[in-house]
C-alpha positions as CSV (number, residue, x, y, z in Angstrom):
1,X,-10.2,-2.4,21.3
2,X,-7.1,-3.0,22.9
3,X,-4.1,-1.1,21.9
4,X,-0.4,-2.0,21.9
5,X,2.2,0.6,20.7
6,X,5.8,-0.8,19.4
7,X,9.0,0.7,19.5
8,X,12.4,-0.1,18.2
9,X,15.2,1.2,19.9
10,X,19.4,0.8,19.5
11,X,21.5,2.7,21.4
12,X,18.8,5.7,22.2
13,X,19.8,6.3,25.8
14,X,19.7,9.7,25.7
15,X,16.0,10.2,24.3
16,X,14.5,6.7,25.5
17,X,13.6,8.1,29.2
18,X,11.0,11.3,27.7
19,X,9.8,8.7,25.0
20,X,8.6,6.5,27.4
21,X,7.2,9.6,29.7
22,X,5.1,10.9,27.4
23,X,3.8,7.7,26.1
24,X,2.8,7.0,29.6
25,X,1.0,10.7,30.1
26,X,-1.5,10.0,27.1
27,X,-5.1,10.9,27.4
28,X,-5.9,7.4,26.1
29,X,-3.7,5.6,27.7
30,X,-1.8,2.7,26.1
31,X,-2.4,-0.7,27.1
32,X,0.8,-2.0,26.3
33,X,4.2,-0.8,25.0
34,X,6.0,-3.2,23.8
35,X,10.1,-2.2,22.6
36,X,12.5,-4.5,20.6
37,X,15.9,-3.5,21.8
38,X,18.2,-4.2,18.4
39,X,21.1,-4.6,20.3
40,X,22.2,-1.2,22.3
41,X,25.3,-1.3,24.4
42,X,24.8,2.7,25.3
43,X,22.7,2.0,28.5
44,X,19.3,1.8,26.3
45,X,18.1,-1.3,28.1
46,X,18.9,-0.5,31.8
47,X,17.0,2.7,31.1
48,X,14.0,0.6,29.9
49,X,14.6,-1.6,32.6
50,X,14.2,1.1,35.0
51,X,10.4,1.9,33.6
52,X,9.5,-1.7,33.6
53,X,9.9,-1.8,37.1
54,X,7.7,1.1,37.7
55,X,5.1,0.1,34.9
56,X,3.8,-3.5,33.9
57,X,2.2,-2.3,31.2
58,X,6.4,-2.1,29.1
59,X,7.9,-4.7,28.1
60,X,11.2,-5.4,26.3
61,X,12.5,-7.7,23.4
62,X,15.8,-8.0,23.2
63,X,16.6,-8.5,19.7
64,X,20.6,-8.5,19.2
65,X,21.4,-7.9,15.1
66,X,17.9,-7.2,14.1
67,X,17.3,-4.3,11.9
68,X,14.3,-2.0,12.0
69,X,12.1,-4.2,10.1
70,X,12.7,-7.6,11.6
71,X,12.4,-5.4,15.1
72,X,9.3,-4.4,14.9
73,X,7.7,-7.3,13.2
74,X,9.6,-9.2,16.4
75,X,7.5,-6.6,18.9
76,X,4.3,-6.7,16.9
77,X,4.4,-11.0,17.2
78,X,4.6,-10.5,20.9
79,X,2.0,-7.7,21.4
80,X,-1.5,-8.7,22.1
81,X,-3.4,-5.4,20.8
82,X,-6.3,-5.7,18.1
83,X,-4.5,-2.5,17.4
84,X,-0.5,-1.5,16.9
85,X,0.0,1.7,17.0
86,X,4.0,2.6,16.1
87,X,6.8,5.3,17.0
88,X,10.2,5.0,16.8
89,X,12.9,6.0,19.6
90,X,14.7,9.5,19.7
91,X,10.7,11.6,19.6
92,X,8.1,12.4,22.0
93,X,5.0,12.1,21.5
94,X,2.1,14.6,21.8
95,X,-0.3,14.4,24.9
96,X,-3.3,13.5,22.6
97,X,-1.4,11.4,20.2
98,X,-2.7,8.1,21.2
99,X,-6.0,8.7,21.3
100,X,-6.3,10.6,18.0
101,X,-4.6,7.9,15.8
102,X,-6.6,5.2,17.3
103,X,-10.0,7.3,16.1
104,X,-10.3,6.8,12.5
105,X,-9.5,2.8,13.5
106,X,-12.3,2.5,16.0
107,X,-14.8,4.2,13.5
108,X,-13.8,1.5,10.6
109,X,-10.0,2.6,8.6
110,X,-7.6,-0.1,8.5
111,X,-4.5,2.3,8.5
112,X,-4.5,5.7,10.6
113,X,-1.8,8.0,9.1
114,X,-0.1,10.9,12.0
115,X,1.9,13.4,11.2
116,X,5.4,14.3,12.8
117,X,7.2,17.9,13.4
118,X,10.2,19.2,13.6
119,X,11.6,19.5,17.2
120,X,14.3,21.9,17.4
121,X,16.9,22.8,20.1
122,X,19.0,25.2,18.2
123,X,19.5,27.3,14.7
124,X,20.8,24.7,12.7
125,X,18.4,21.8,13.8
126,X,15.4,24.9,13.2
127,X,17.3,25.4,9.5
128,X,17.5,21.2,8.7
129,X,13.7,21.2,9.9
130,X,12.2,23.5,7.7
131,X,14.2,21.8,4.8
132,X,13.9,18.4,5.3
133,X,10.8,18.1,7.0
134,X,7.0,19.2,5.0
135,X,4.3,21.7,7.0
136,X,1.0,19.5,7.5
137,X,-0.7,22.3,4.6
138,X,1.7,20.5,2.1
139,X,0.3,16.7,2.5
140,X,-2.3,15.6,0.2
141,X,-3.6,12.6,2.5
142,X,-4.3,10.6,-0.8
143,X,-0.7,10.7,-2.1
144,X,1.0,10.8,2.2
145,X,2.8,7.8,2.8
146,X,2.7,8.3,6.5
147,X,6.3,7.1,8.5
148,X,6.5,4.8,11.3
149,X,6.9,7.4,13.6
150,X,3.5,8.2,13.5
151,X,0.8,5.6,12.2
152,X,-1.5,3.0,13.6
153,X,-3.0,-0.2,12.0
154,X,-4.8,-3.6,12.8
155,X,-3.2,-6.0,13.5
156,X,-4.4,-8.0,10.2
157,X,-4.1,-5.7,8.7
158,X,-0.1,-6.3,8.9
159,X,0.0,-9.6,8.6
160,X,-1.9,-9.7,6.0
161,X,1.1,-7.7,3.8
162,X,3.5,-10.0,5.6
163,X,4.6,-7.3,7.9
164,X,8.0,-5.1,7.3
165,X,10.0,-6.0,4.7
166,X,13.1,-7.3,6.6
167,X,15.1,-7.7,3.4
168,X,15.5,-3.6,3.9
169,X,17.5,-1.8,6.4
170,X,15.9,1.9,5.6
171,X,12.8,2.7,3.7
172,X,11.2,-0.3,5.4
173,X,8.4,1.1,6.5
174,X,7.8,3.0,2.8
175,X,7.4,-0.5,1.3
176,X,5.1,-1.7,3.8
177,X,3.0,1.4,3.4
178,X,2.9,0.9,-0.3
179,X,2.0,-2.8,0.4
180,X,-0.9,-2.2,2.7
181,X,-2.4,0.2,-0.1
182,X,-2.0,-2.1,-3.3
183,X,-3.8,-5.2,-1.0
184,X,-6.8,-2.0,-1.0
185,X,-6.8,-1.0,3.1
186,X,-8.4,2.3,3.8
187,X,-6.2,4.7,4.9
188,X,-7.1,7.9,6.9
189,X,-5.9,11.0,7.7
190,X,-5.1,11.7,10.8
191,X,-3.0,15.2,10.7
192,X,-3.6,15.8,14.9
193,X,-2.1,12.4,15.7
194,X,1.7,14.4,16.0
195,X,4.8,13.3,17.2
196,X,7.8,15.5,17.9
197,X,11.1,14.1,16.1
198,X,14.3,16.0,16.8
199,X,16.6,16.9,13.4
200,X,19.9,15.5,13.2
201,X,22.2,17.5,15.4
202,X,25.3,17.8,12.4
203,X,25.6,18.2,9.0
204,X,27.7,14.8,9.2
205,X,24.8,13.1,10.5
206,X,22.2,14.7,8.2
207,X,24.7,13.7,5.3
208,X,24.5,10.1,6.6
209,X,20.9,9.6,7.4
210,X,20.0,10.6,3.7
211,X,22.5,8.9,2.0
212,X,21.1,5.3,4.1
213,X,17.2,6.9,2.9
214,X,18.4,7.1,-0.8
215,X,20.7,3.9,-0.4
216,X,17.0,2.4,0.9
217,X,15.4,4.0,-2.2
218,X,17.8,2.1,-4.4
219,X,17.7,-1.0,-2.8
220,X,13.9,-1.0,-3.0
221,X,13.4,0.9,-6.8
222,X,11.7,3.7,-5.1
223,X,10.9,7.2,-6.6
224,X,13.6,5.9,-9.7
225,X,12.3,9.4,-11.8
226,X,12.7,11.6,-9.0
227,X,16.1,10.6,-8.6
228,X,17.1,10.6,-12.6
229,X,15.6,14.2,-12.7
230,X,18.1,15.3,-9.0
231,X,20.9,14.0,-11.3
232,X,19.9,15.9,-14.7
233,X,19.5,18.9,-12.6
234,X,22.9,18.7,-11.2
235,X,24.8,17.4,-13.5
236,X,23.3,18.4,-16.6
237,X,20.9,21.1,-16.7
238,X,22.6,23.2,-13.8
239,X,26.2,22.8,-15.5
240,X,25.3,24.1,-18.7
241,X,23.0,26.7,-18.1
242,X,25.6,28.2,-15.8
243,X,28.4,27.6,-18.7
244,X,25.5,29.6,-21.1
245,X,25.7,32.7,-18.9
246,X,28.9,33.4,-20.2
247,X,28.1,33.6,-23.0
248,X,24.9,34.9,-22.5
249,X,24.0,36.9,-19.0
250,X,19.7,36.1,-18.8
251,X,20.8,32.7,-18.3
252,X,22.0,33.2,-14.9
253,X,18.9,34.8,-14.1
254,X,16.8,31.4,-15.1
255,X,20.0,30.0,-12.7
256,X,19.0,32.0,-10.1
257,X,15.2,32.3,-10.1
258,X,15.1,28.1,-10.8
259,X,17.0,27.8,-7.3
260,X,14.9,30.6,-5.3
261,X,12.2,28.3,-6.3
262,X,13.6,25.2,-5.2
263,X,14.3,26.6,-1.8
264,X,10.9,28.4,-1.5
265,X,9.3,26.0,0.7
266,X,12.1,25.5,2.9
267,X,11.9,29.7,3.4
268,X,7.9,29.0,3.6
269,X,8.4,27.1,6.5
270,X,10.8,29.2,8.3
271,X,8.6,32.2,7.8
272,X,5.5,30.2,9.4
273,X,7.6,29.2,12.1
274,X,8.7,32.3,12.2
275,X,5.6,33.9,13.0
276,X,3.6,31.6,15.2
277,X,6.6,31.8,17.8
278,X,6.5,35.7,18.0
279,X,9.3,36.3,17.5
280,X,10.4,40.1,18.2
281,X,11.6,42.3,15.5
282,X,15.3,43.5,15.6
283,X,17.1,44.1,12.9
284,X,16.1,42.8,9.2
285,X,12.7,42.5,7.5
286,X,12.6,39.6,4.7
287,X,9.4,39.8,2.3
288,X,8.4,35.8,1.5
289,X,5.4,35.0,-0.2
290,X,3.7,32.1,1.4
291,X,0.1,30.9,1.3
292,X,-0.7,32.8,-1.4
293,X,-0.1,36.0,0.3
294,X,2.7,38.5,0.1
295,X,3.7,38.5,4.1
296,X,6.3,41.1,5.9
297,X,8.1,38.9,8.2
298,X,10.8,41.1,11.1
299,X,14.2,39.2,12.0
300,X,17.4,39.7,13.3
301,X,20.5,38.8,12.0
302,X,20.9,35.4,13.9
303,X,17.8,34.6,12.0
304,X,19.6,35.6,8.9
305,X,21.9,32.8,9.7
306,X,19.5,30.4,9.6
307,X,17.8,31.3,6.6
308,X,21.4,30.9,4.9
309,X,22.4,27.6,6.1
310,X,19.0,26.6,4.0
311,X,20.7,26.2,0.5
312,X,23.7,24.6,2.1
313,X,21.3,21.6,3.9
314,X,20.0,21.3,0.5
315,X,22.6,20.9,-1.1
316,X,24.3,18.4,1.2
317,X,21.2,16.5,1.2
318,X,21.1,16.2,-2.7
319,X,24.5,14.7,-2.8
320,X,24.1,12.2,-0.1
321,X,21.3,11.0,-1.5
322,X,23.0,10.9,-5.2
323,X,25.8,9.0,-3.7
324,X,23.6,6.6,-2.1
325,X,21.0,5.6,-4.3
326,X,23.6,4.0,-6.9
327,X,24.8,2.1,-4.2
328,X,21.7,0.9,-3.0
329,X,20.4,0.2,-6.7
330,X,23.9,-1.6,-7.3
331,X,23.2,-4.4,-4.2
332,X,19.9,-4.5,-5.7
333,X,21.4,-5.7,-9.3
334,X,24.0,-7.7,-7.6
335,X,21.9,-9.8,-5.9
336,X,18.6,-9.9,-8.3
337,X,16.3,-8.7,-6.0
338,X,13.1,-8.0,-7.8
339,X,10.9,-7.0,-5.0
340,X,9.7,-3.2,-5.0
């Protein structure tokens, strides 16, 4: 079956160049790669240019003003694969990747679900990856909705949902993955298929990238109970059982152990990292229980620092997302959308 993979890309100069090498190294190699440029004025599209040139198999949409949605539904129209497989700009993509998310297709599934990773270059990206970002052991592939980063379908398979939903600027691809499973597509896990996605580099841009996902979530009712309980626990809950310890000393103990147990994955995740890179003992040992296990885990003290900038990430990415989800659910009211 032939097999097309689509990008979307805006302003991704700096990260479109090993994108498009490591799509090109795959061990299945793709047999087309089709990009919708949104409109980039960094450089984007006389870097894609460039690979053209050397590869027939690329080829580029320019699609000035389009958002993610409308972008890829733009590159999947003009790919000719029985099979898209998608990615997004600003990762790189496993040697094997290709190949493995194609599988489950070939052998029947509608909808081939990857997986992506954390791809760190420094302590704070390493610290925003273990918080933001779940350890393949956490998915339940019955309950995953996968990103379009990392997932693969046929093609009528997307037509038949009506592709993206370009009435949404984030969360776009959540939708449509909700969408393919109501109209009863078999989905299949495929946890090998990885990409490598990079965190956000700044708190500032960590802020804003979760405020635009919970803006999404708004805009398209998503999760509405997991937000109402974020704000009960903040502005409720948390409030007053602090004010009870005054009053009455246990209760900042059911303060404390209820946010060692929010962070606990986060710290799950740094320990497993932790471990499978070697890293040499200095300094500090930390005791985490992960796995079900009790394990002894050696650090230093720059480690240290990256287990502590854990409950700050969290905490910034709690209030982006309670500022933006009002604002998405307020366009939503406004303009009596009743899709999602």
């Amino acid at each position: 079956m032939k097999v097309s993979v689509v990008v979307t890309v805006r302003n991704e100069a700096r990260t479109i160049d090993e994108l498009l090498e490591t799509l090109l190294k795959q061990t299945r190699a793709p047999d087309e790669i089709v990009i919708a440029d949104g409109g980039s004025v960094d450089g984007t599209a006389d870097a894609v240019r460039r690979w053209i040139e050397a590869d027939e198999r690329i080829r580029m949409l320019p699609c000035p003003g389009a958002n993610i949605a409308s972008g890829r539904n733009r590159a999947i129209e003009a790919a000719t694969g029985d099979i898209v497989a998608c990615t997004d700009a600003g990762v790189r993509v496993d040697p094997h990747w290709l190949e493995r998310i194609v599988r489950p297709i070939e052998r029947g599934a509608s909808v081939s679900m990857g997986f992506f990773v954390a791809d760190p270059r420094n302590r704070f990206e390493r610290a925003l990856g273990a918080t933001t970002l779940p350890d393949v052991a956490e998915i339940d592939p019955k309950r995953f909705i996968p990103s379009s980063r990392s997932i693969a379908y046929r093609r009528e398979s997307w037509a038949a949902v009506g592709g993206y939903p370009e009435w949404l600027d984030y969360c776009e691809d959540v939708v449509f993955d909700l969408a393919l499973r109501k109209a009863g597509f078999q989905f299949a896990w495929a946890p090998d298929a990885v990409v490598y996605f990079r965190p956000r580099t700044s708190a500032r841009a960590y802020f804003r990238q979760y405020f635009l996902y919970a803006r999404g979530d708004g805009k398209a009712n998503l999760w509405p109970r997991r937000h109402l309980i974020r704000y009960l626990t903040y502005l409720v809950c948390g409030p007053l059982v602090f004010t009870a310890g005054f009053w009455y000393k246990p209760a900042w103990l059911a303060l404390f152990v209820g946010a060692g147990l929010y962070l606990y994955r986060p710290y799950c995740r740094l320990v497993r990292g932790f471990e499978s890179a070697g890293q040499p003992a200095k300094v500090a040992d930390t005791v985490v229980r992960a796995g079900g296990r009790w394990r002894g885990v050696r650090c230093d003290l720059e480690e240290v620092g990256v287990w502590a900038l854990v409950p700050a990430l969290r905490l910034i990415g709690d209030v982006a997302k309670m500022i933006g989800y009002p604002v998405g659910l307020w366009w939503r009211i406004r303009r009596g959308v009743k899709r999602g």
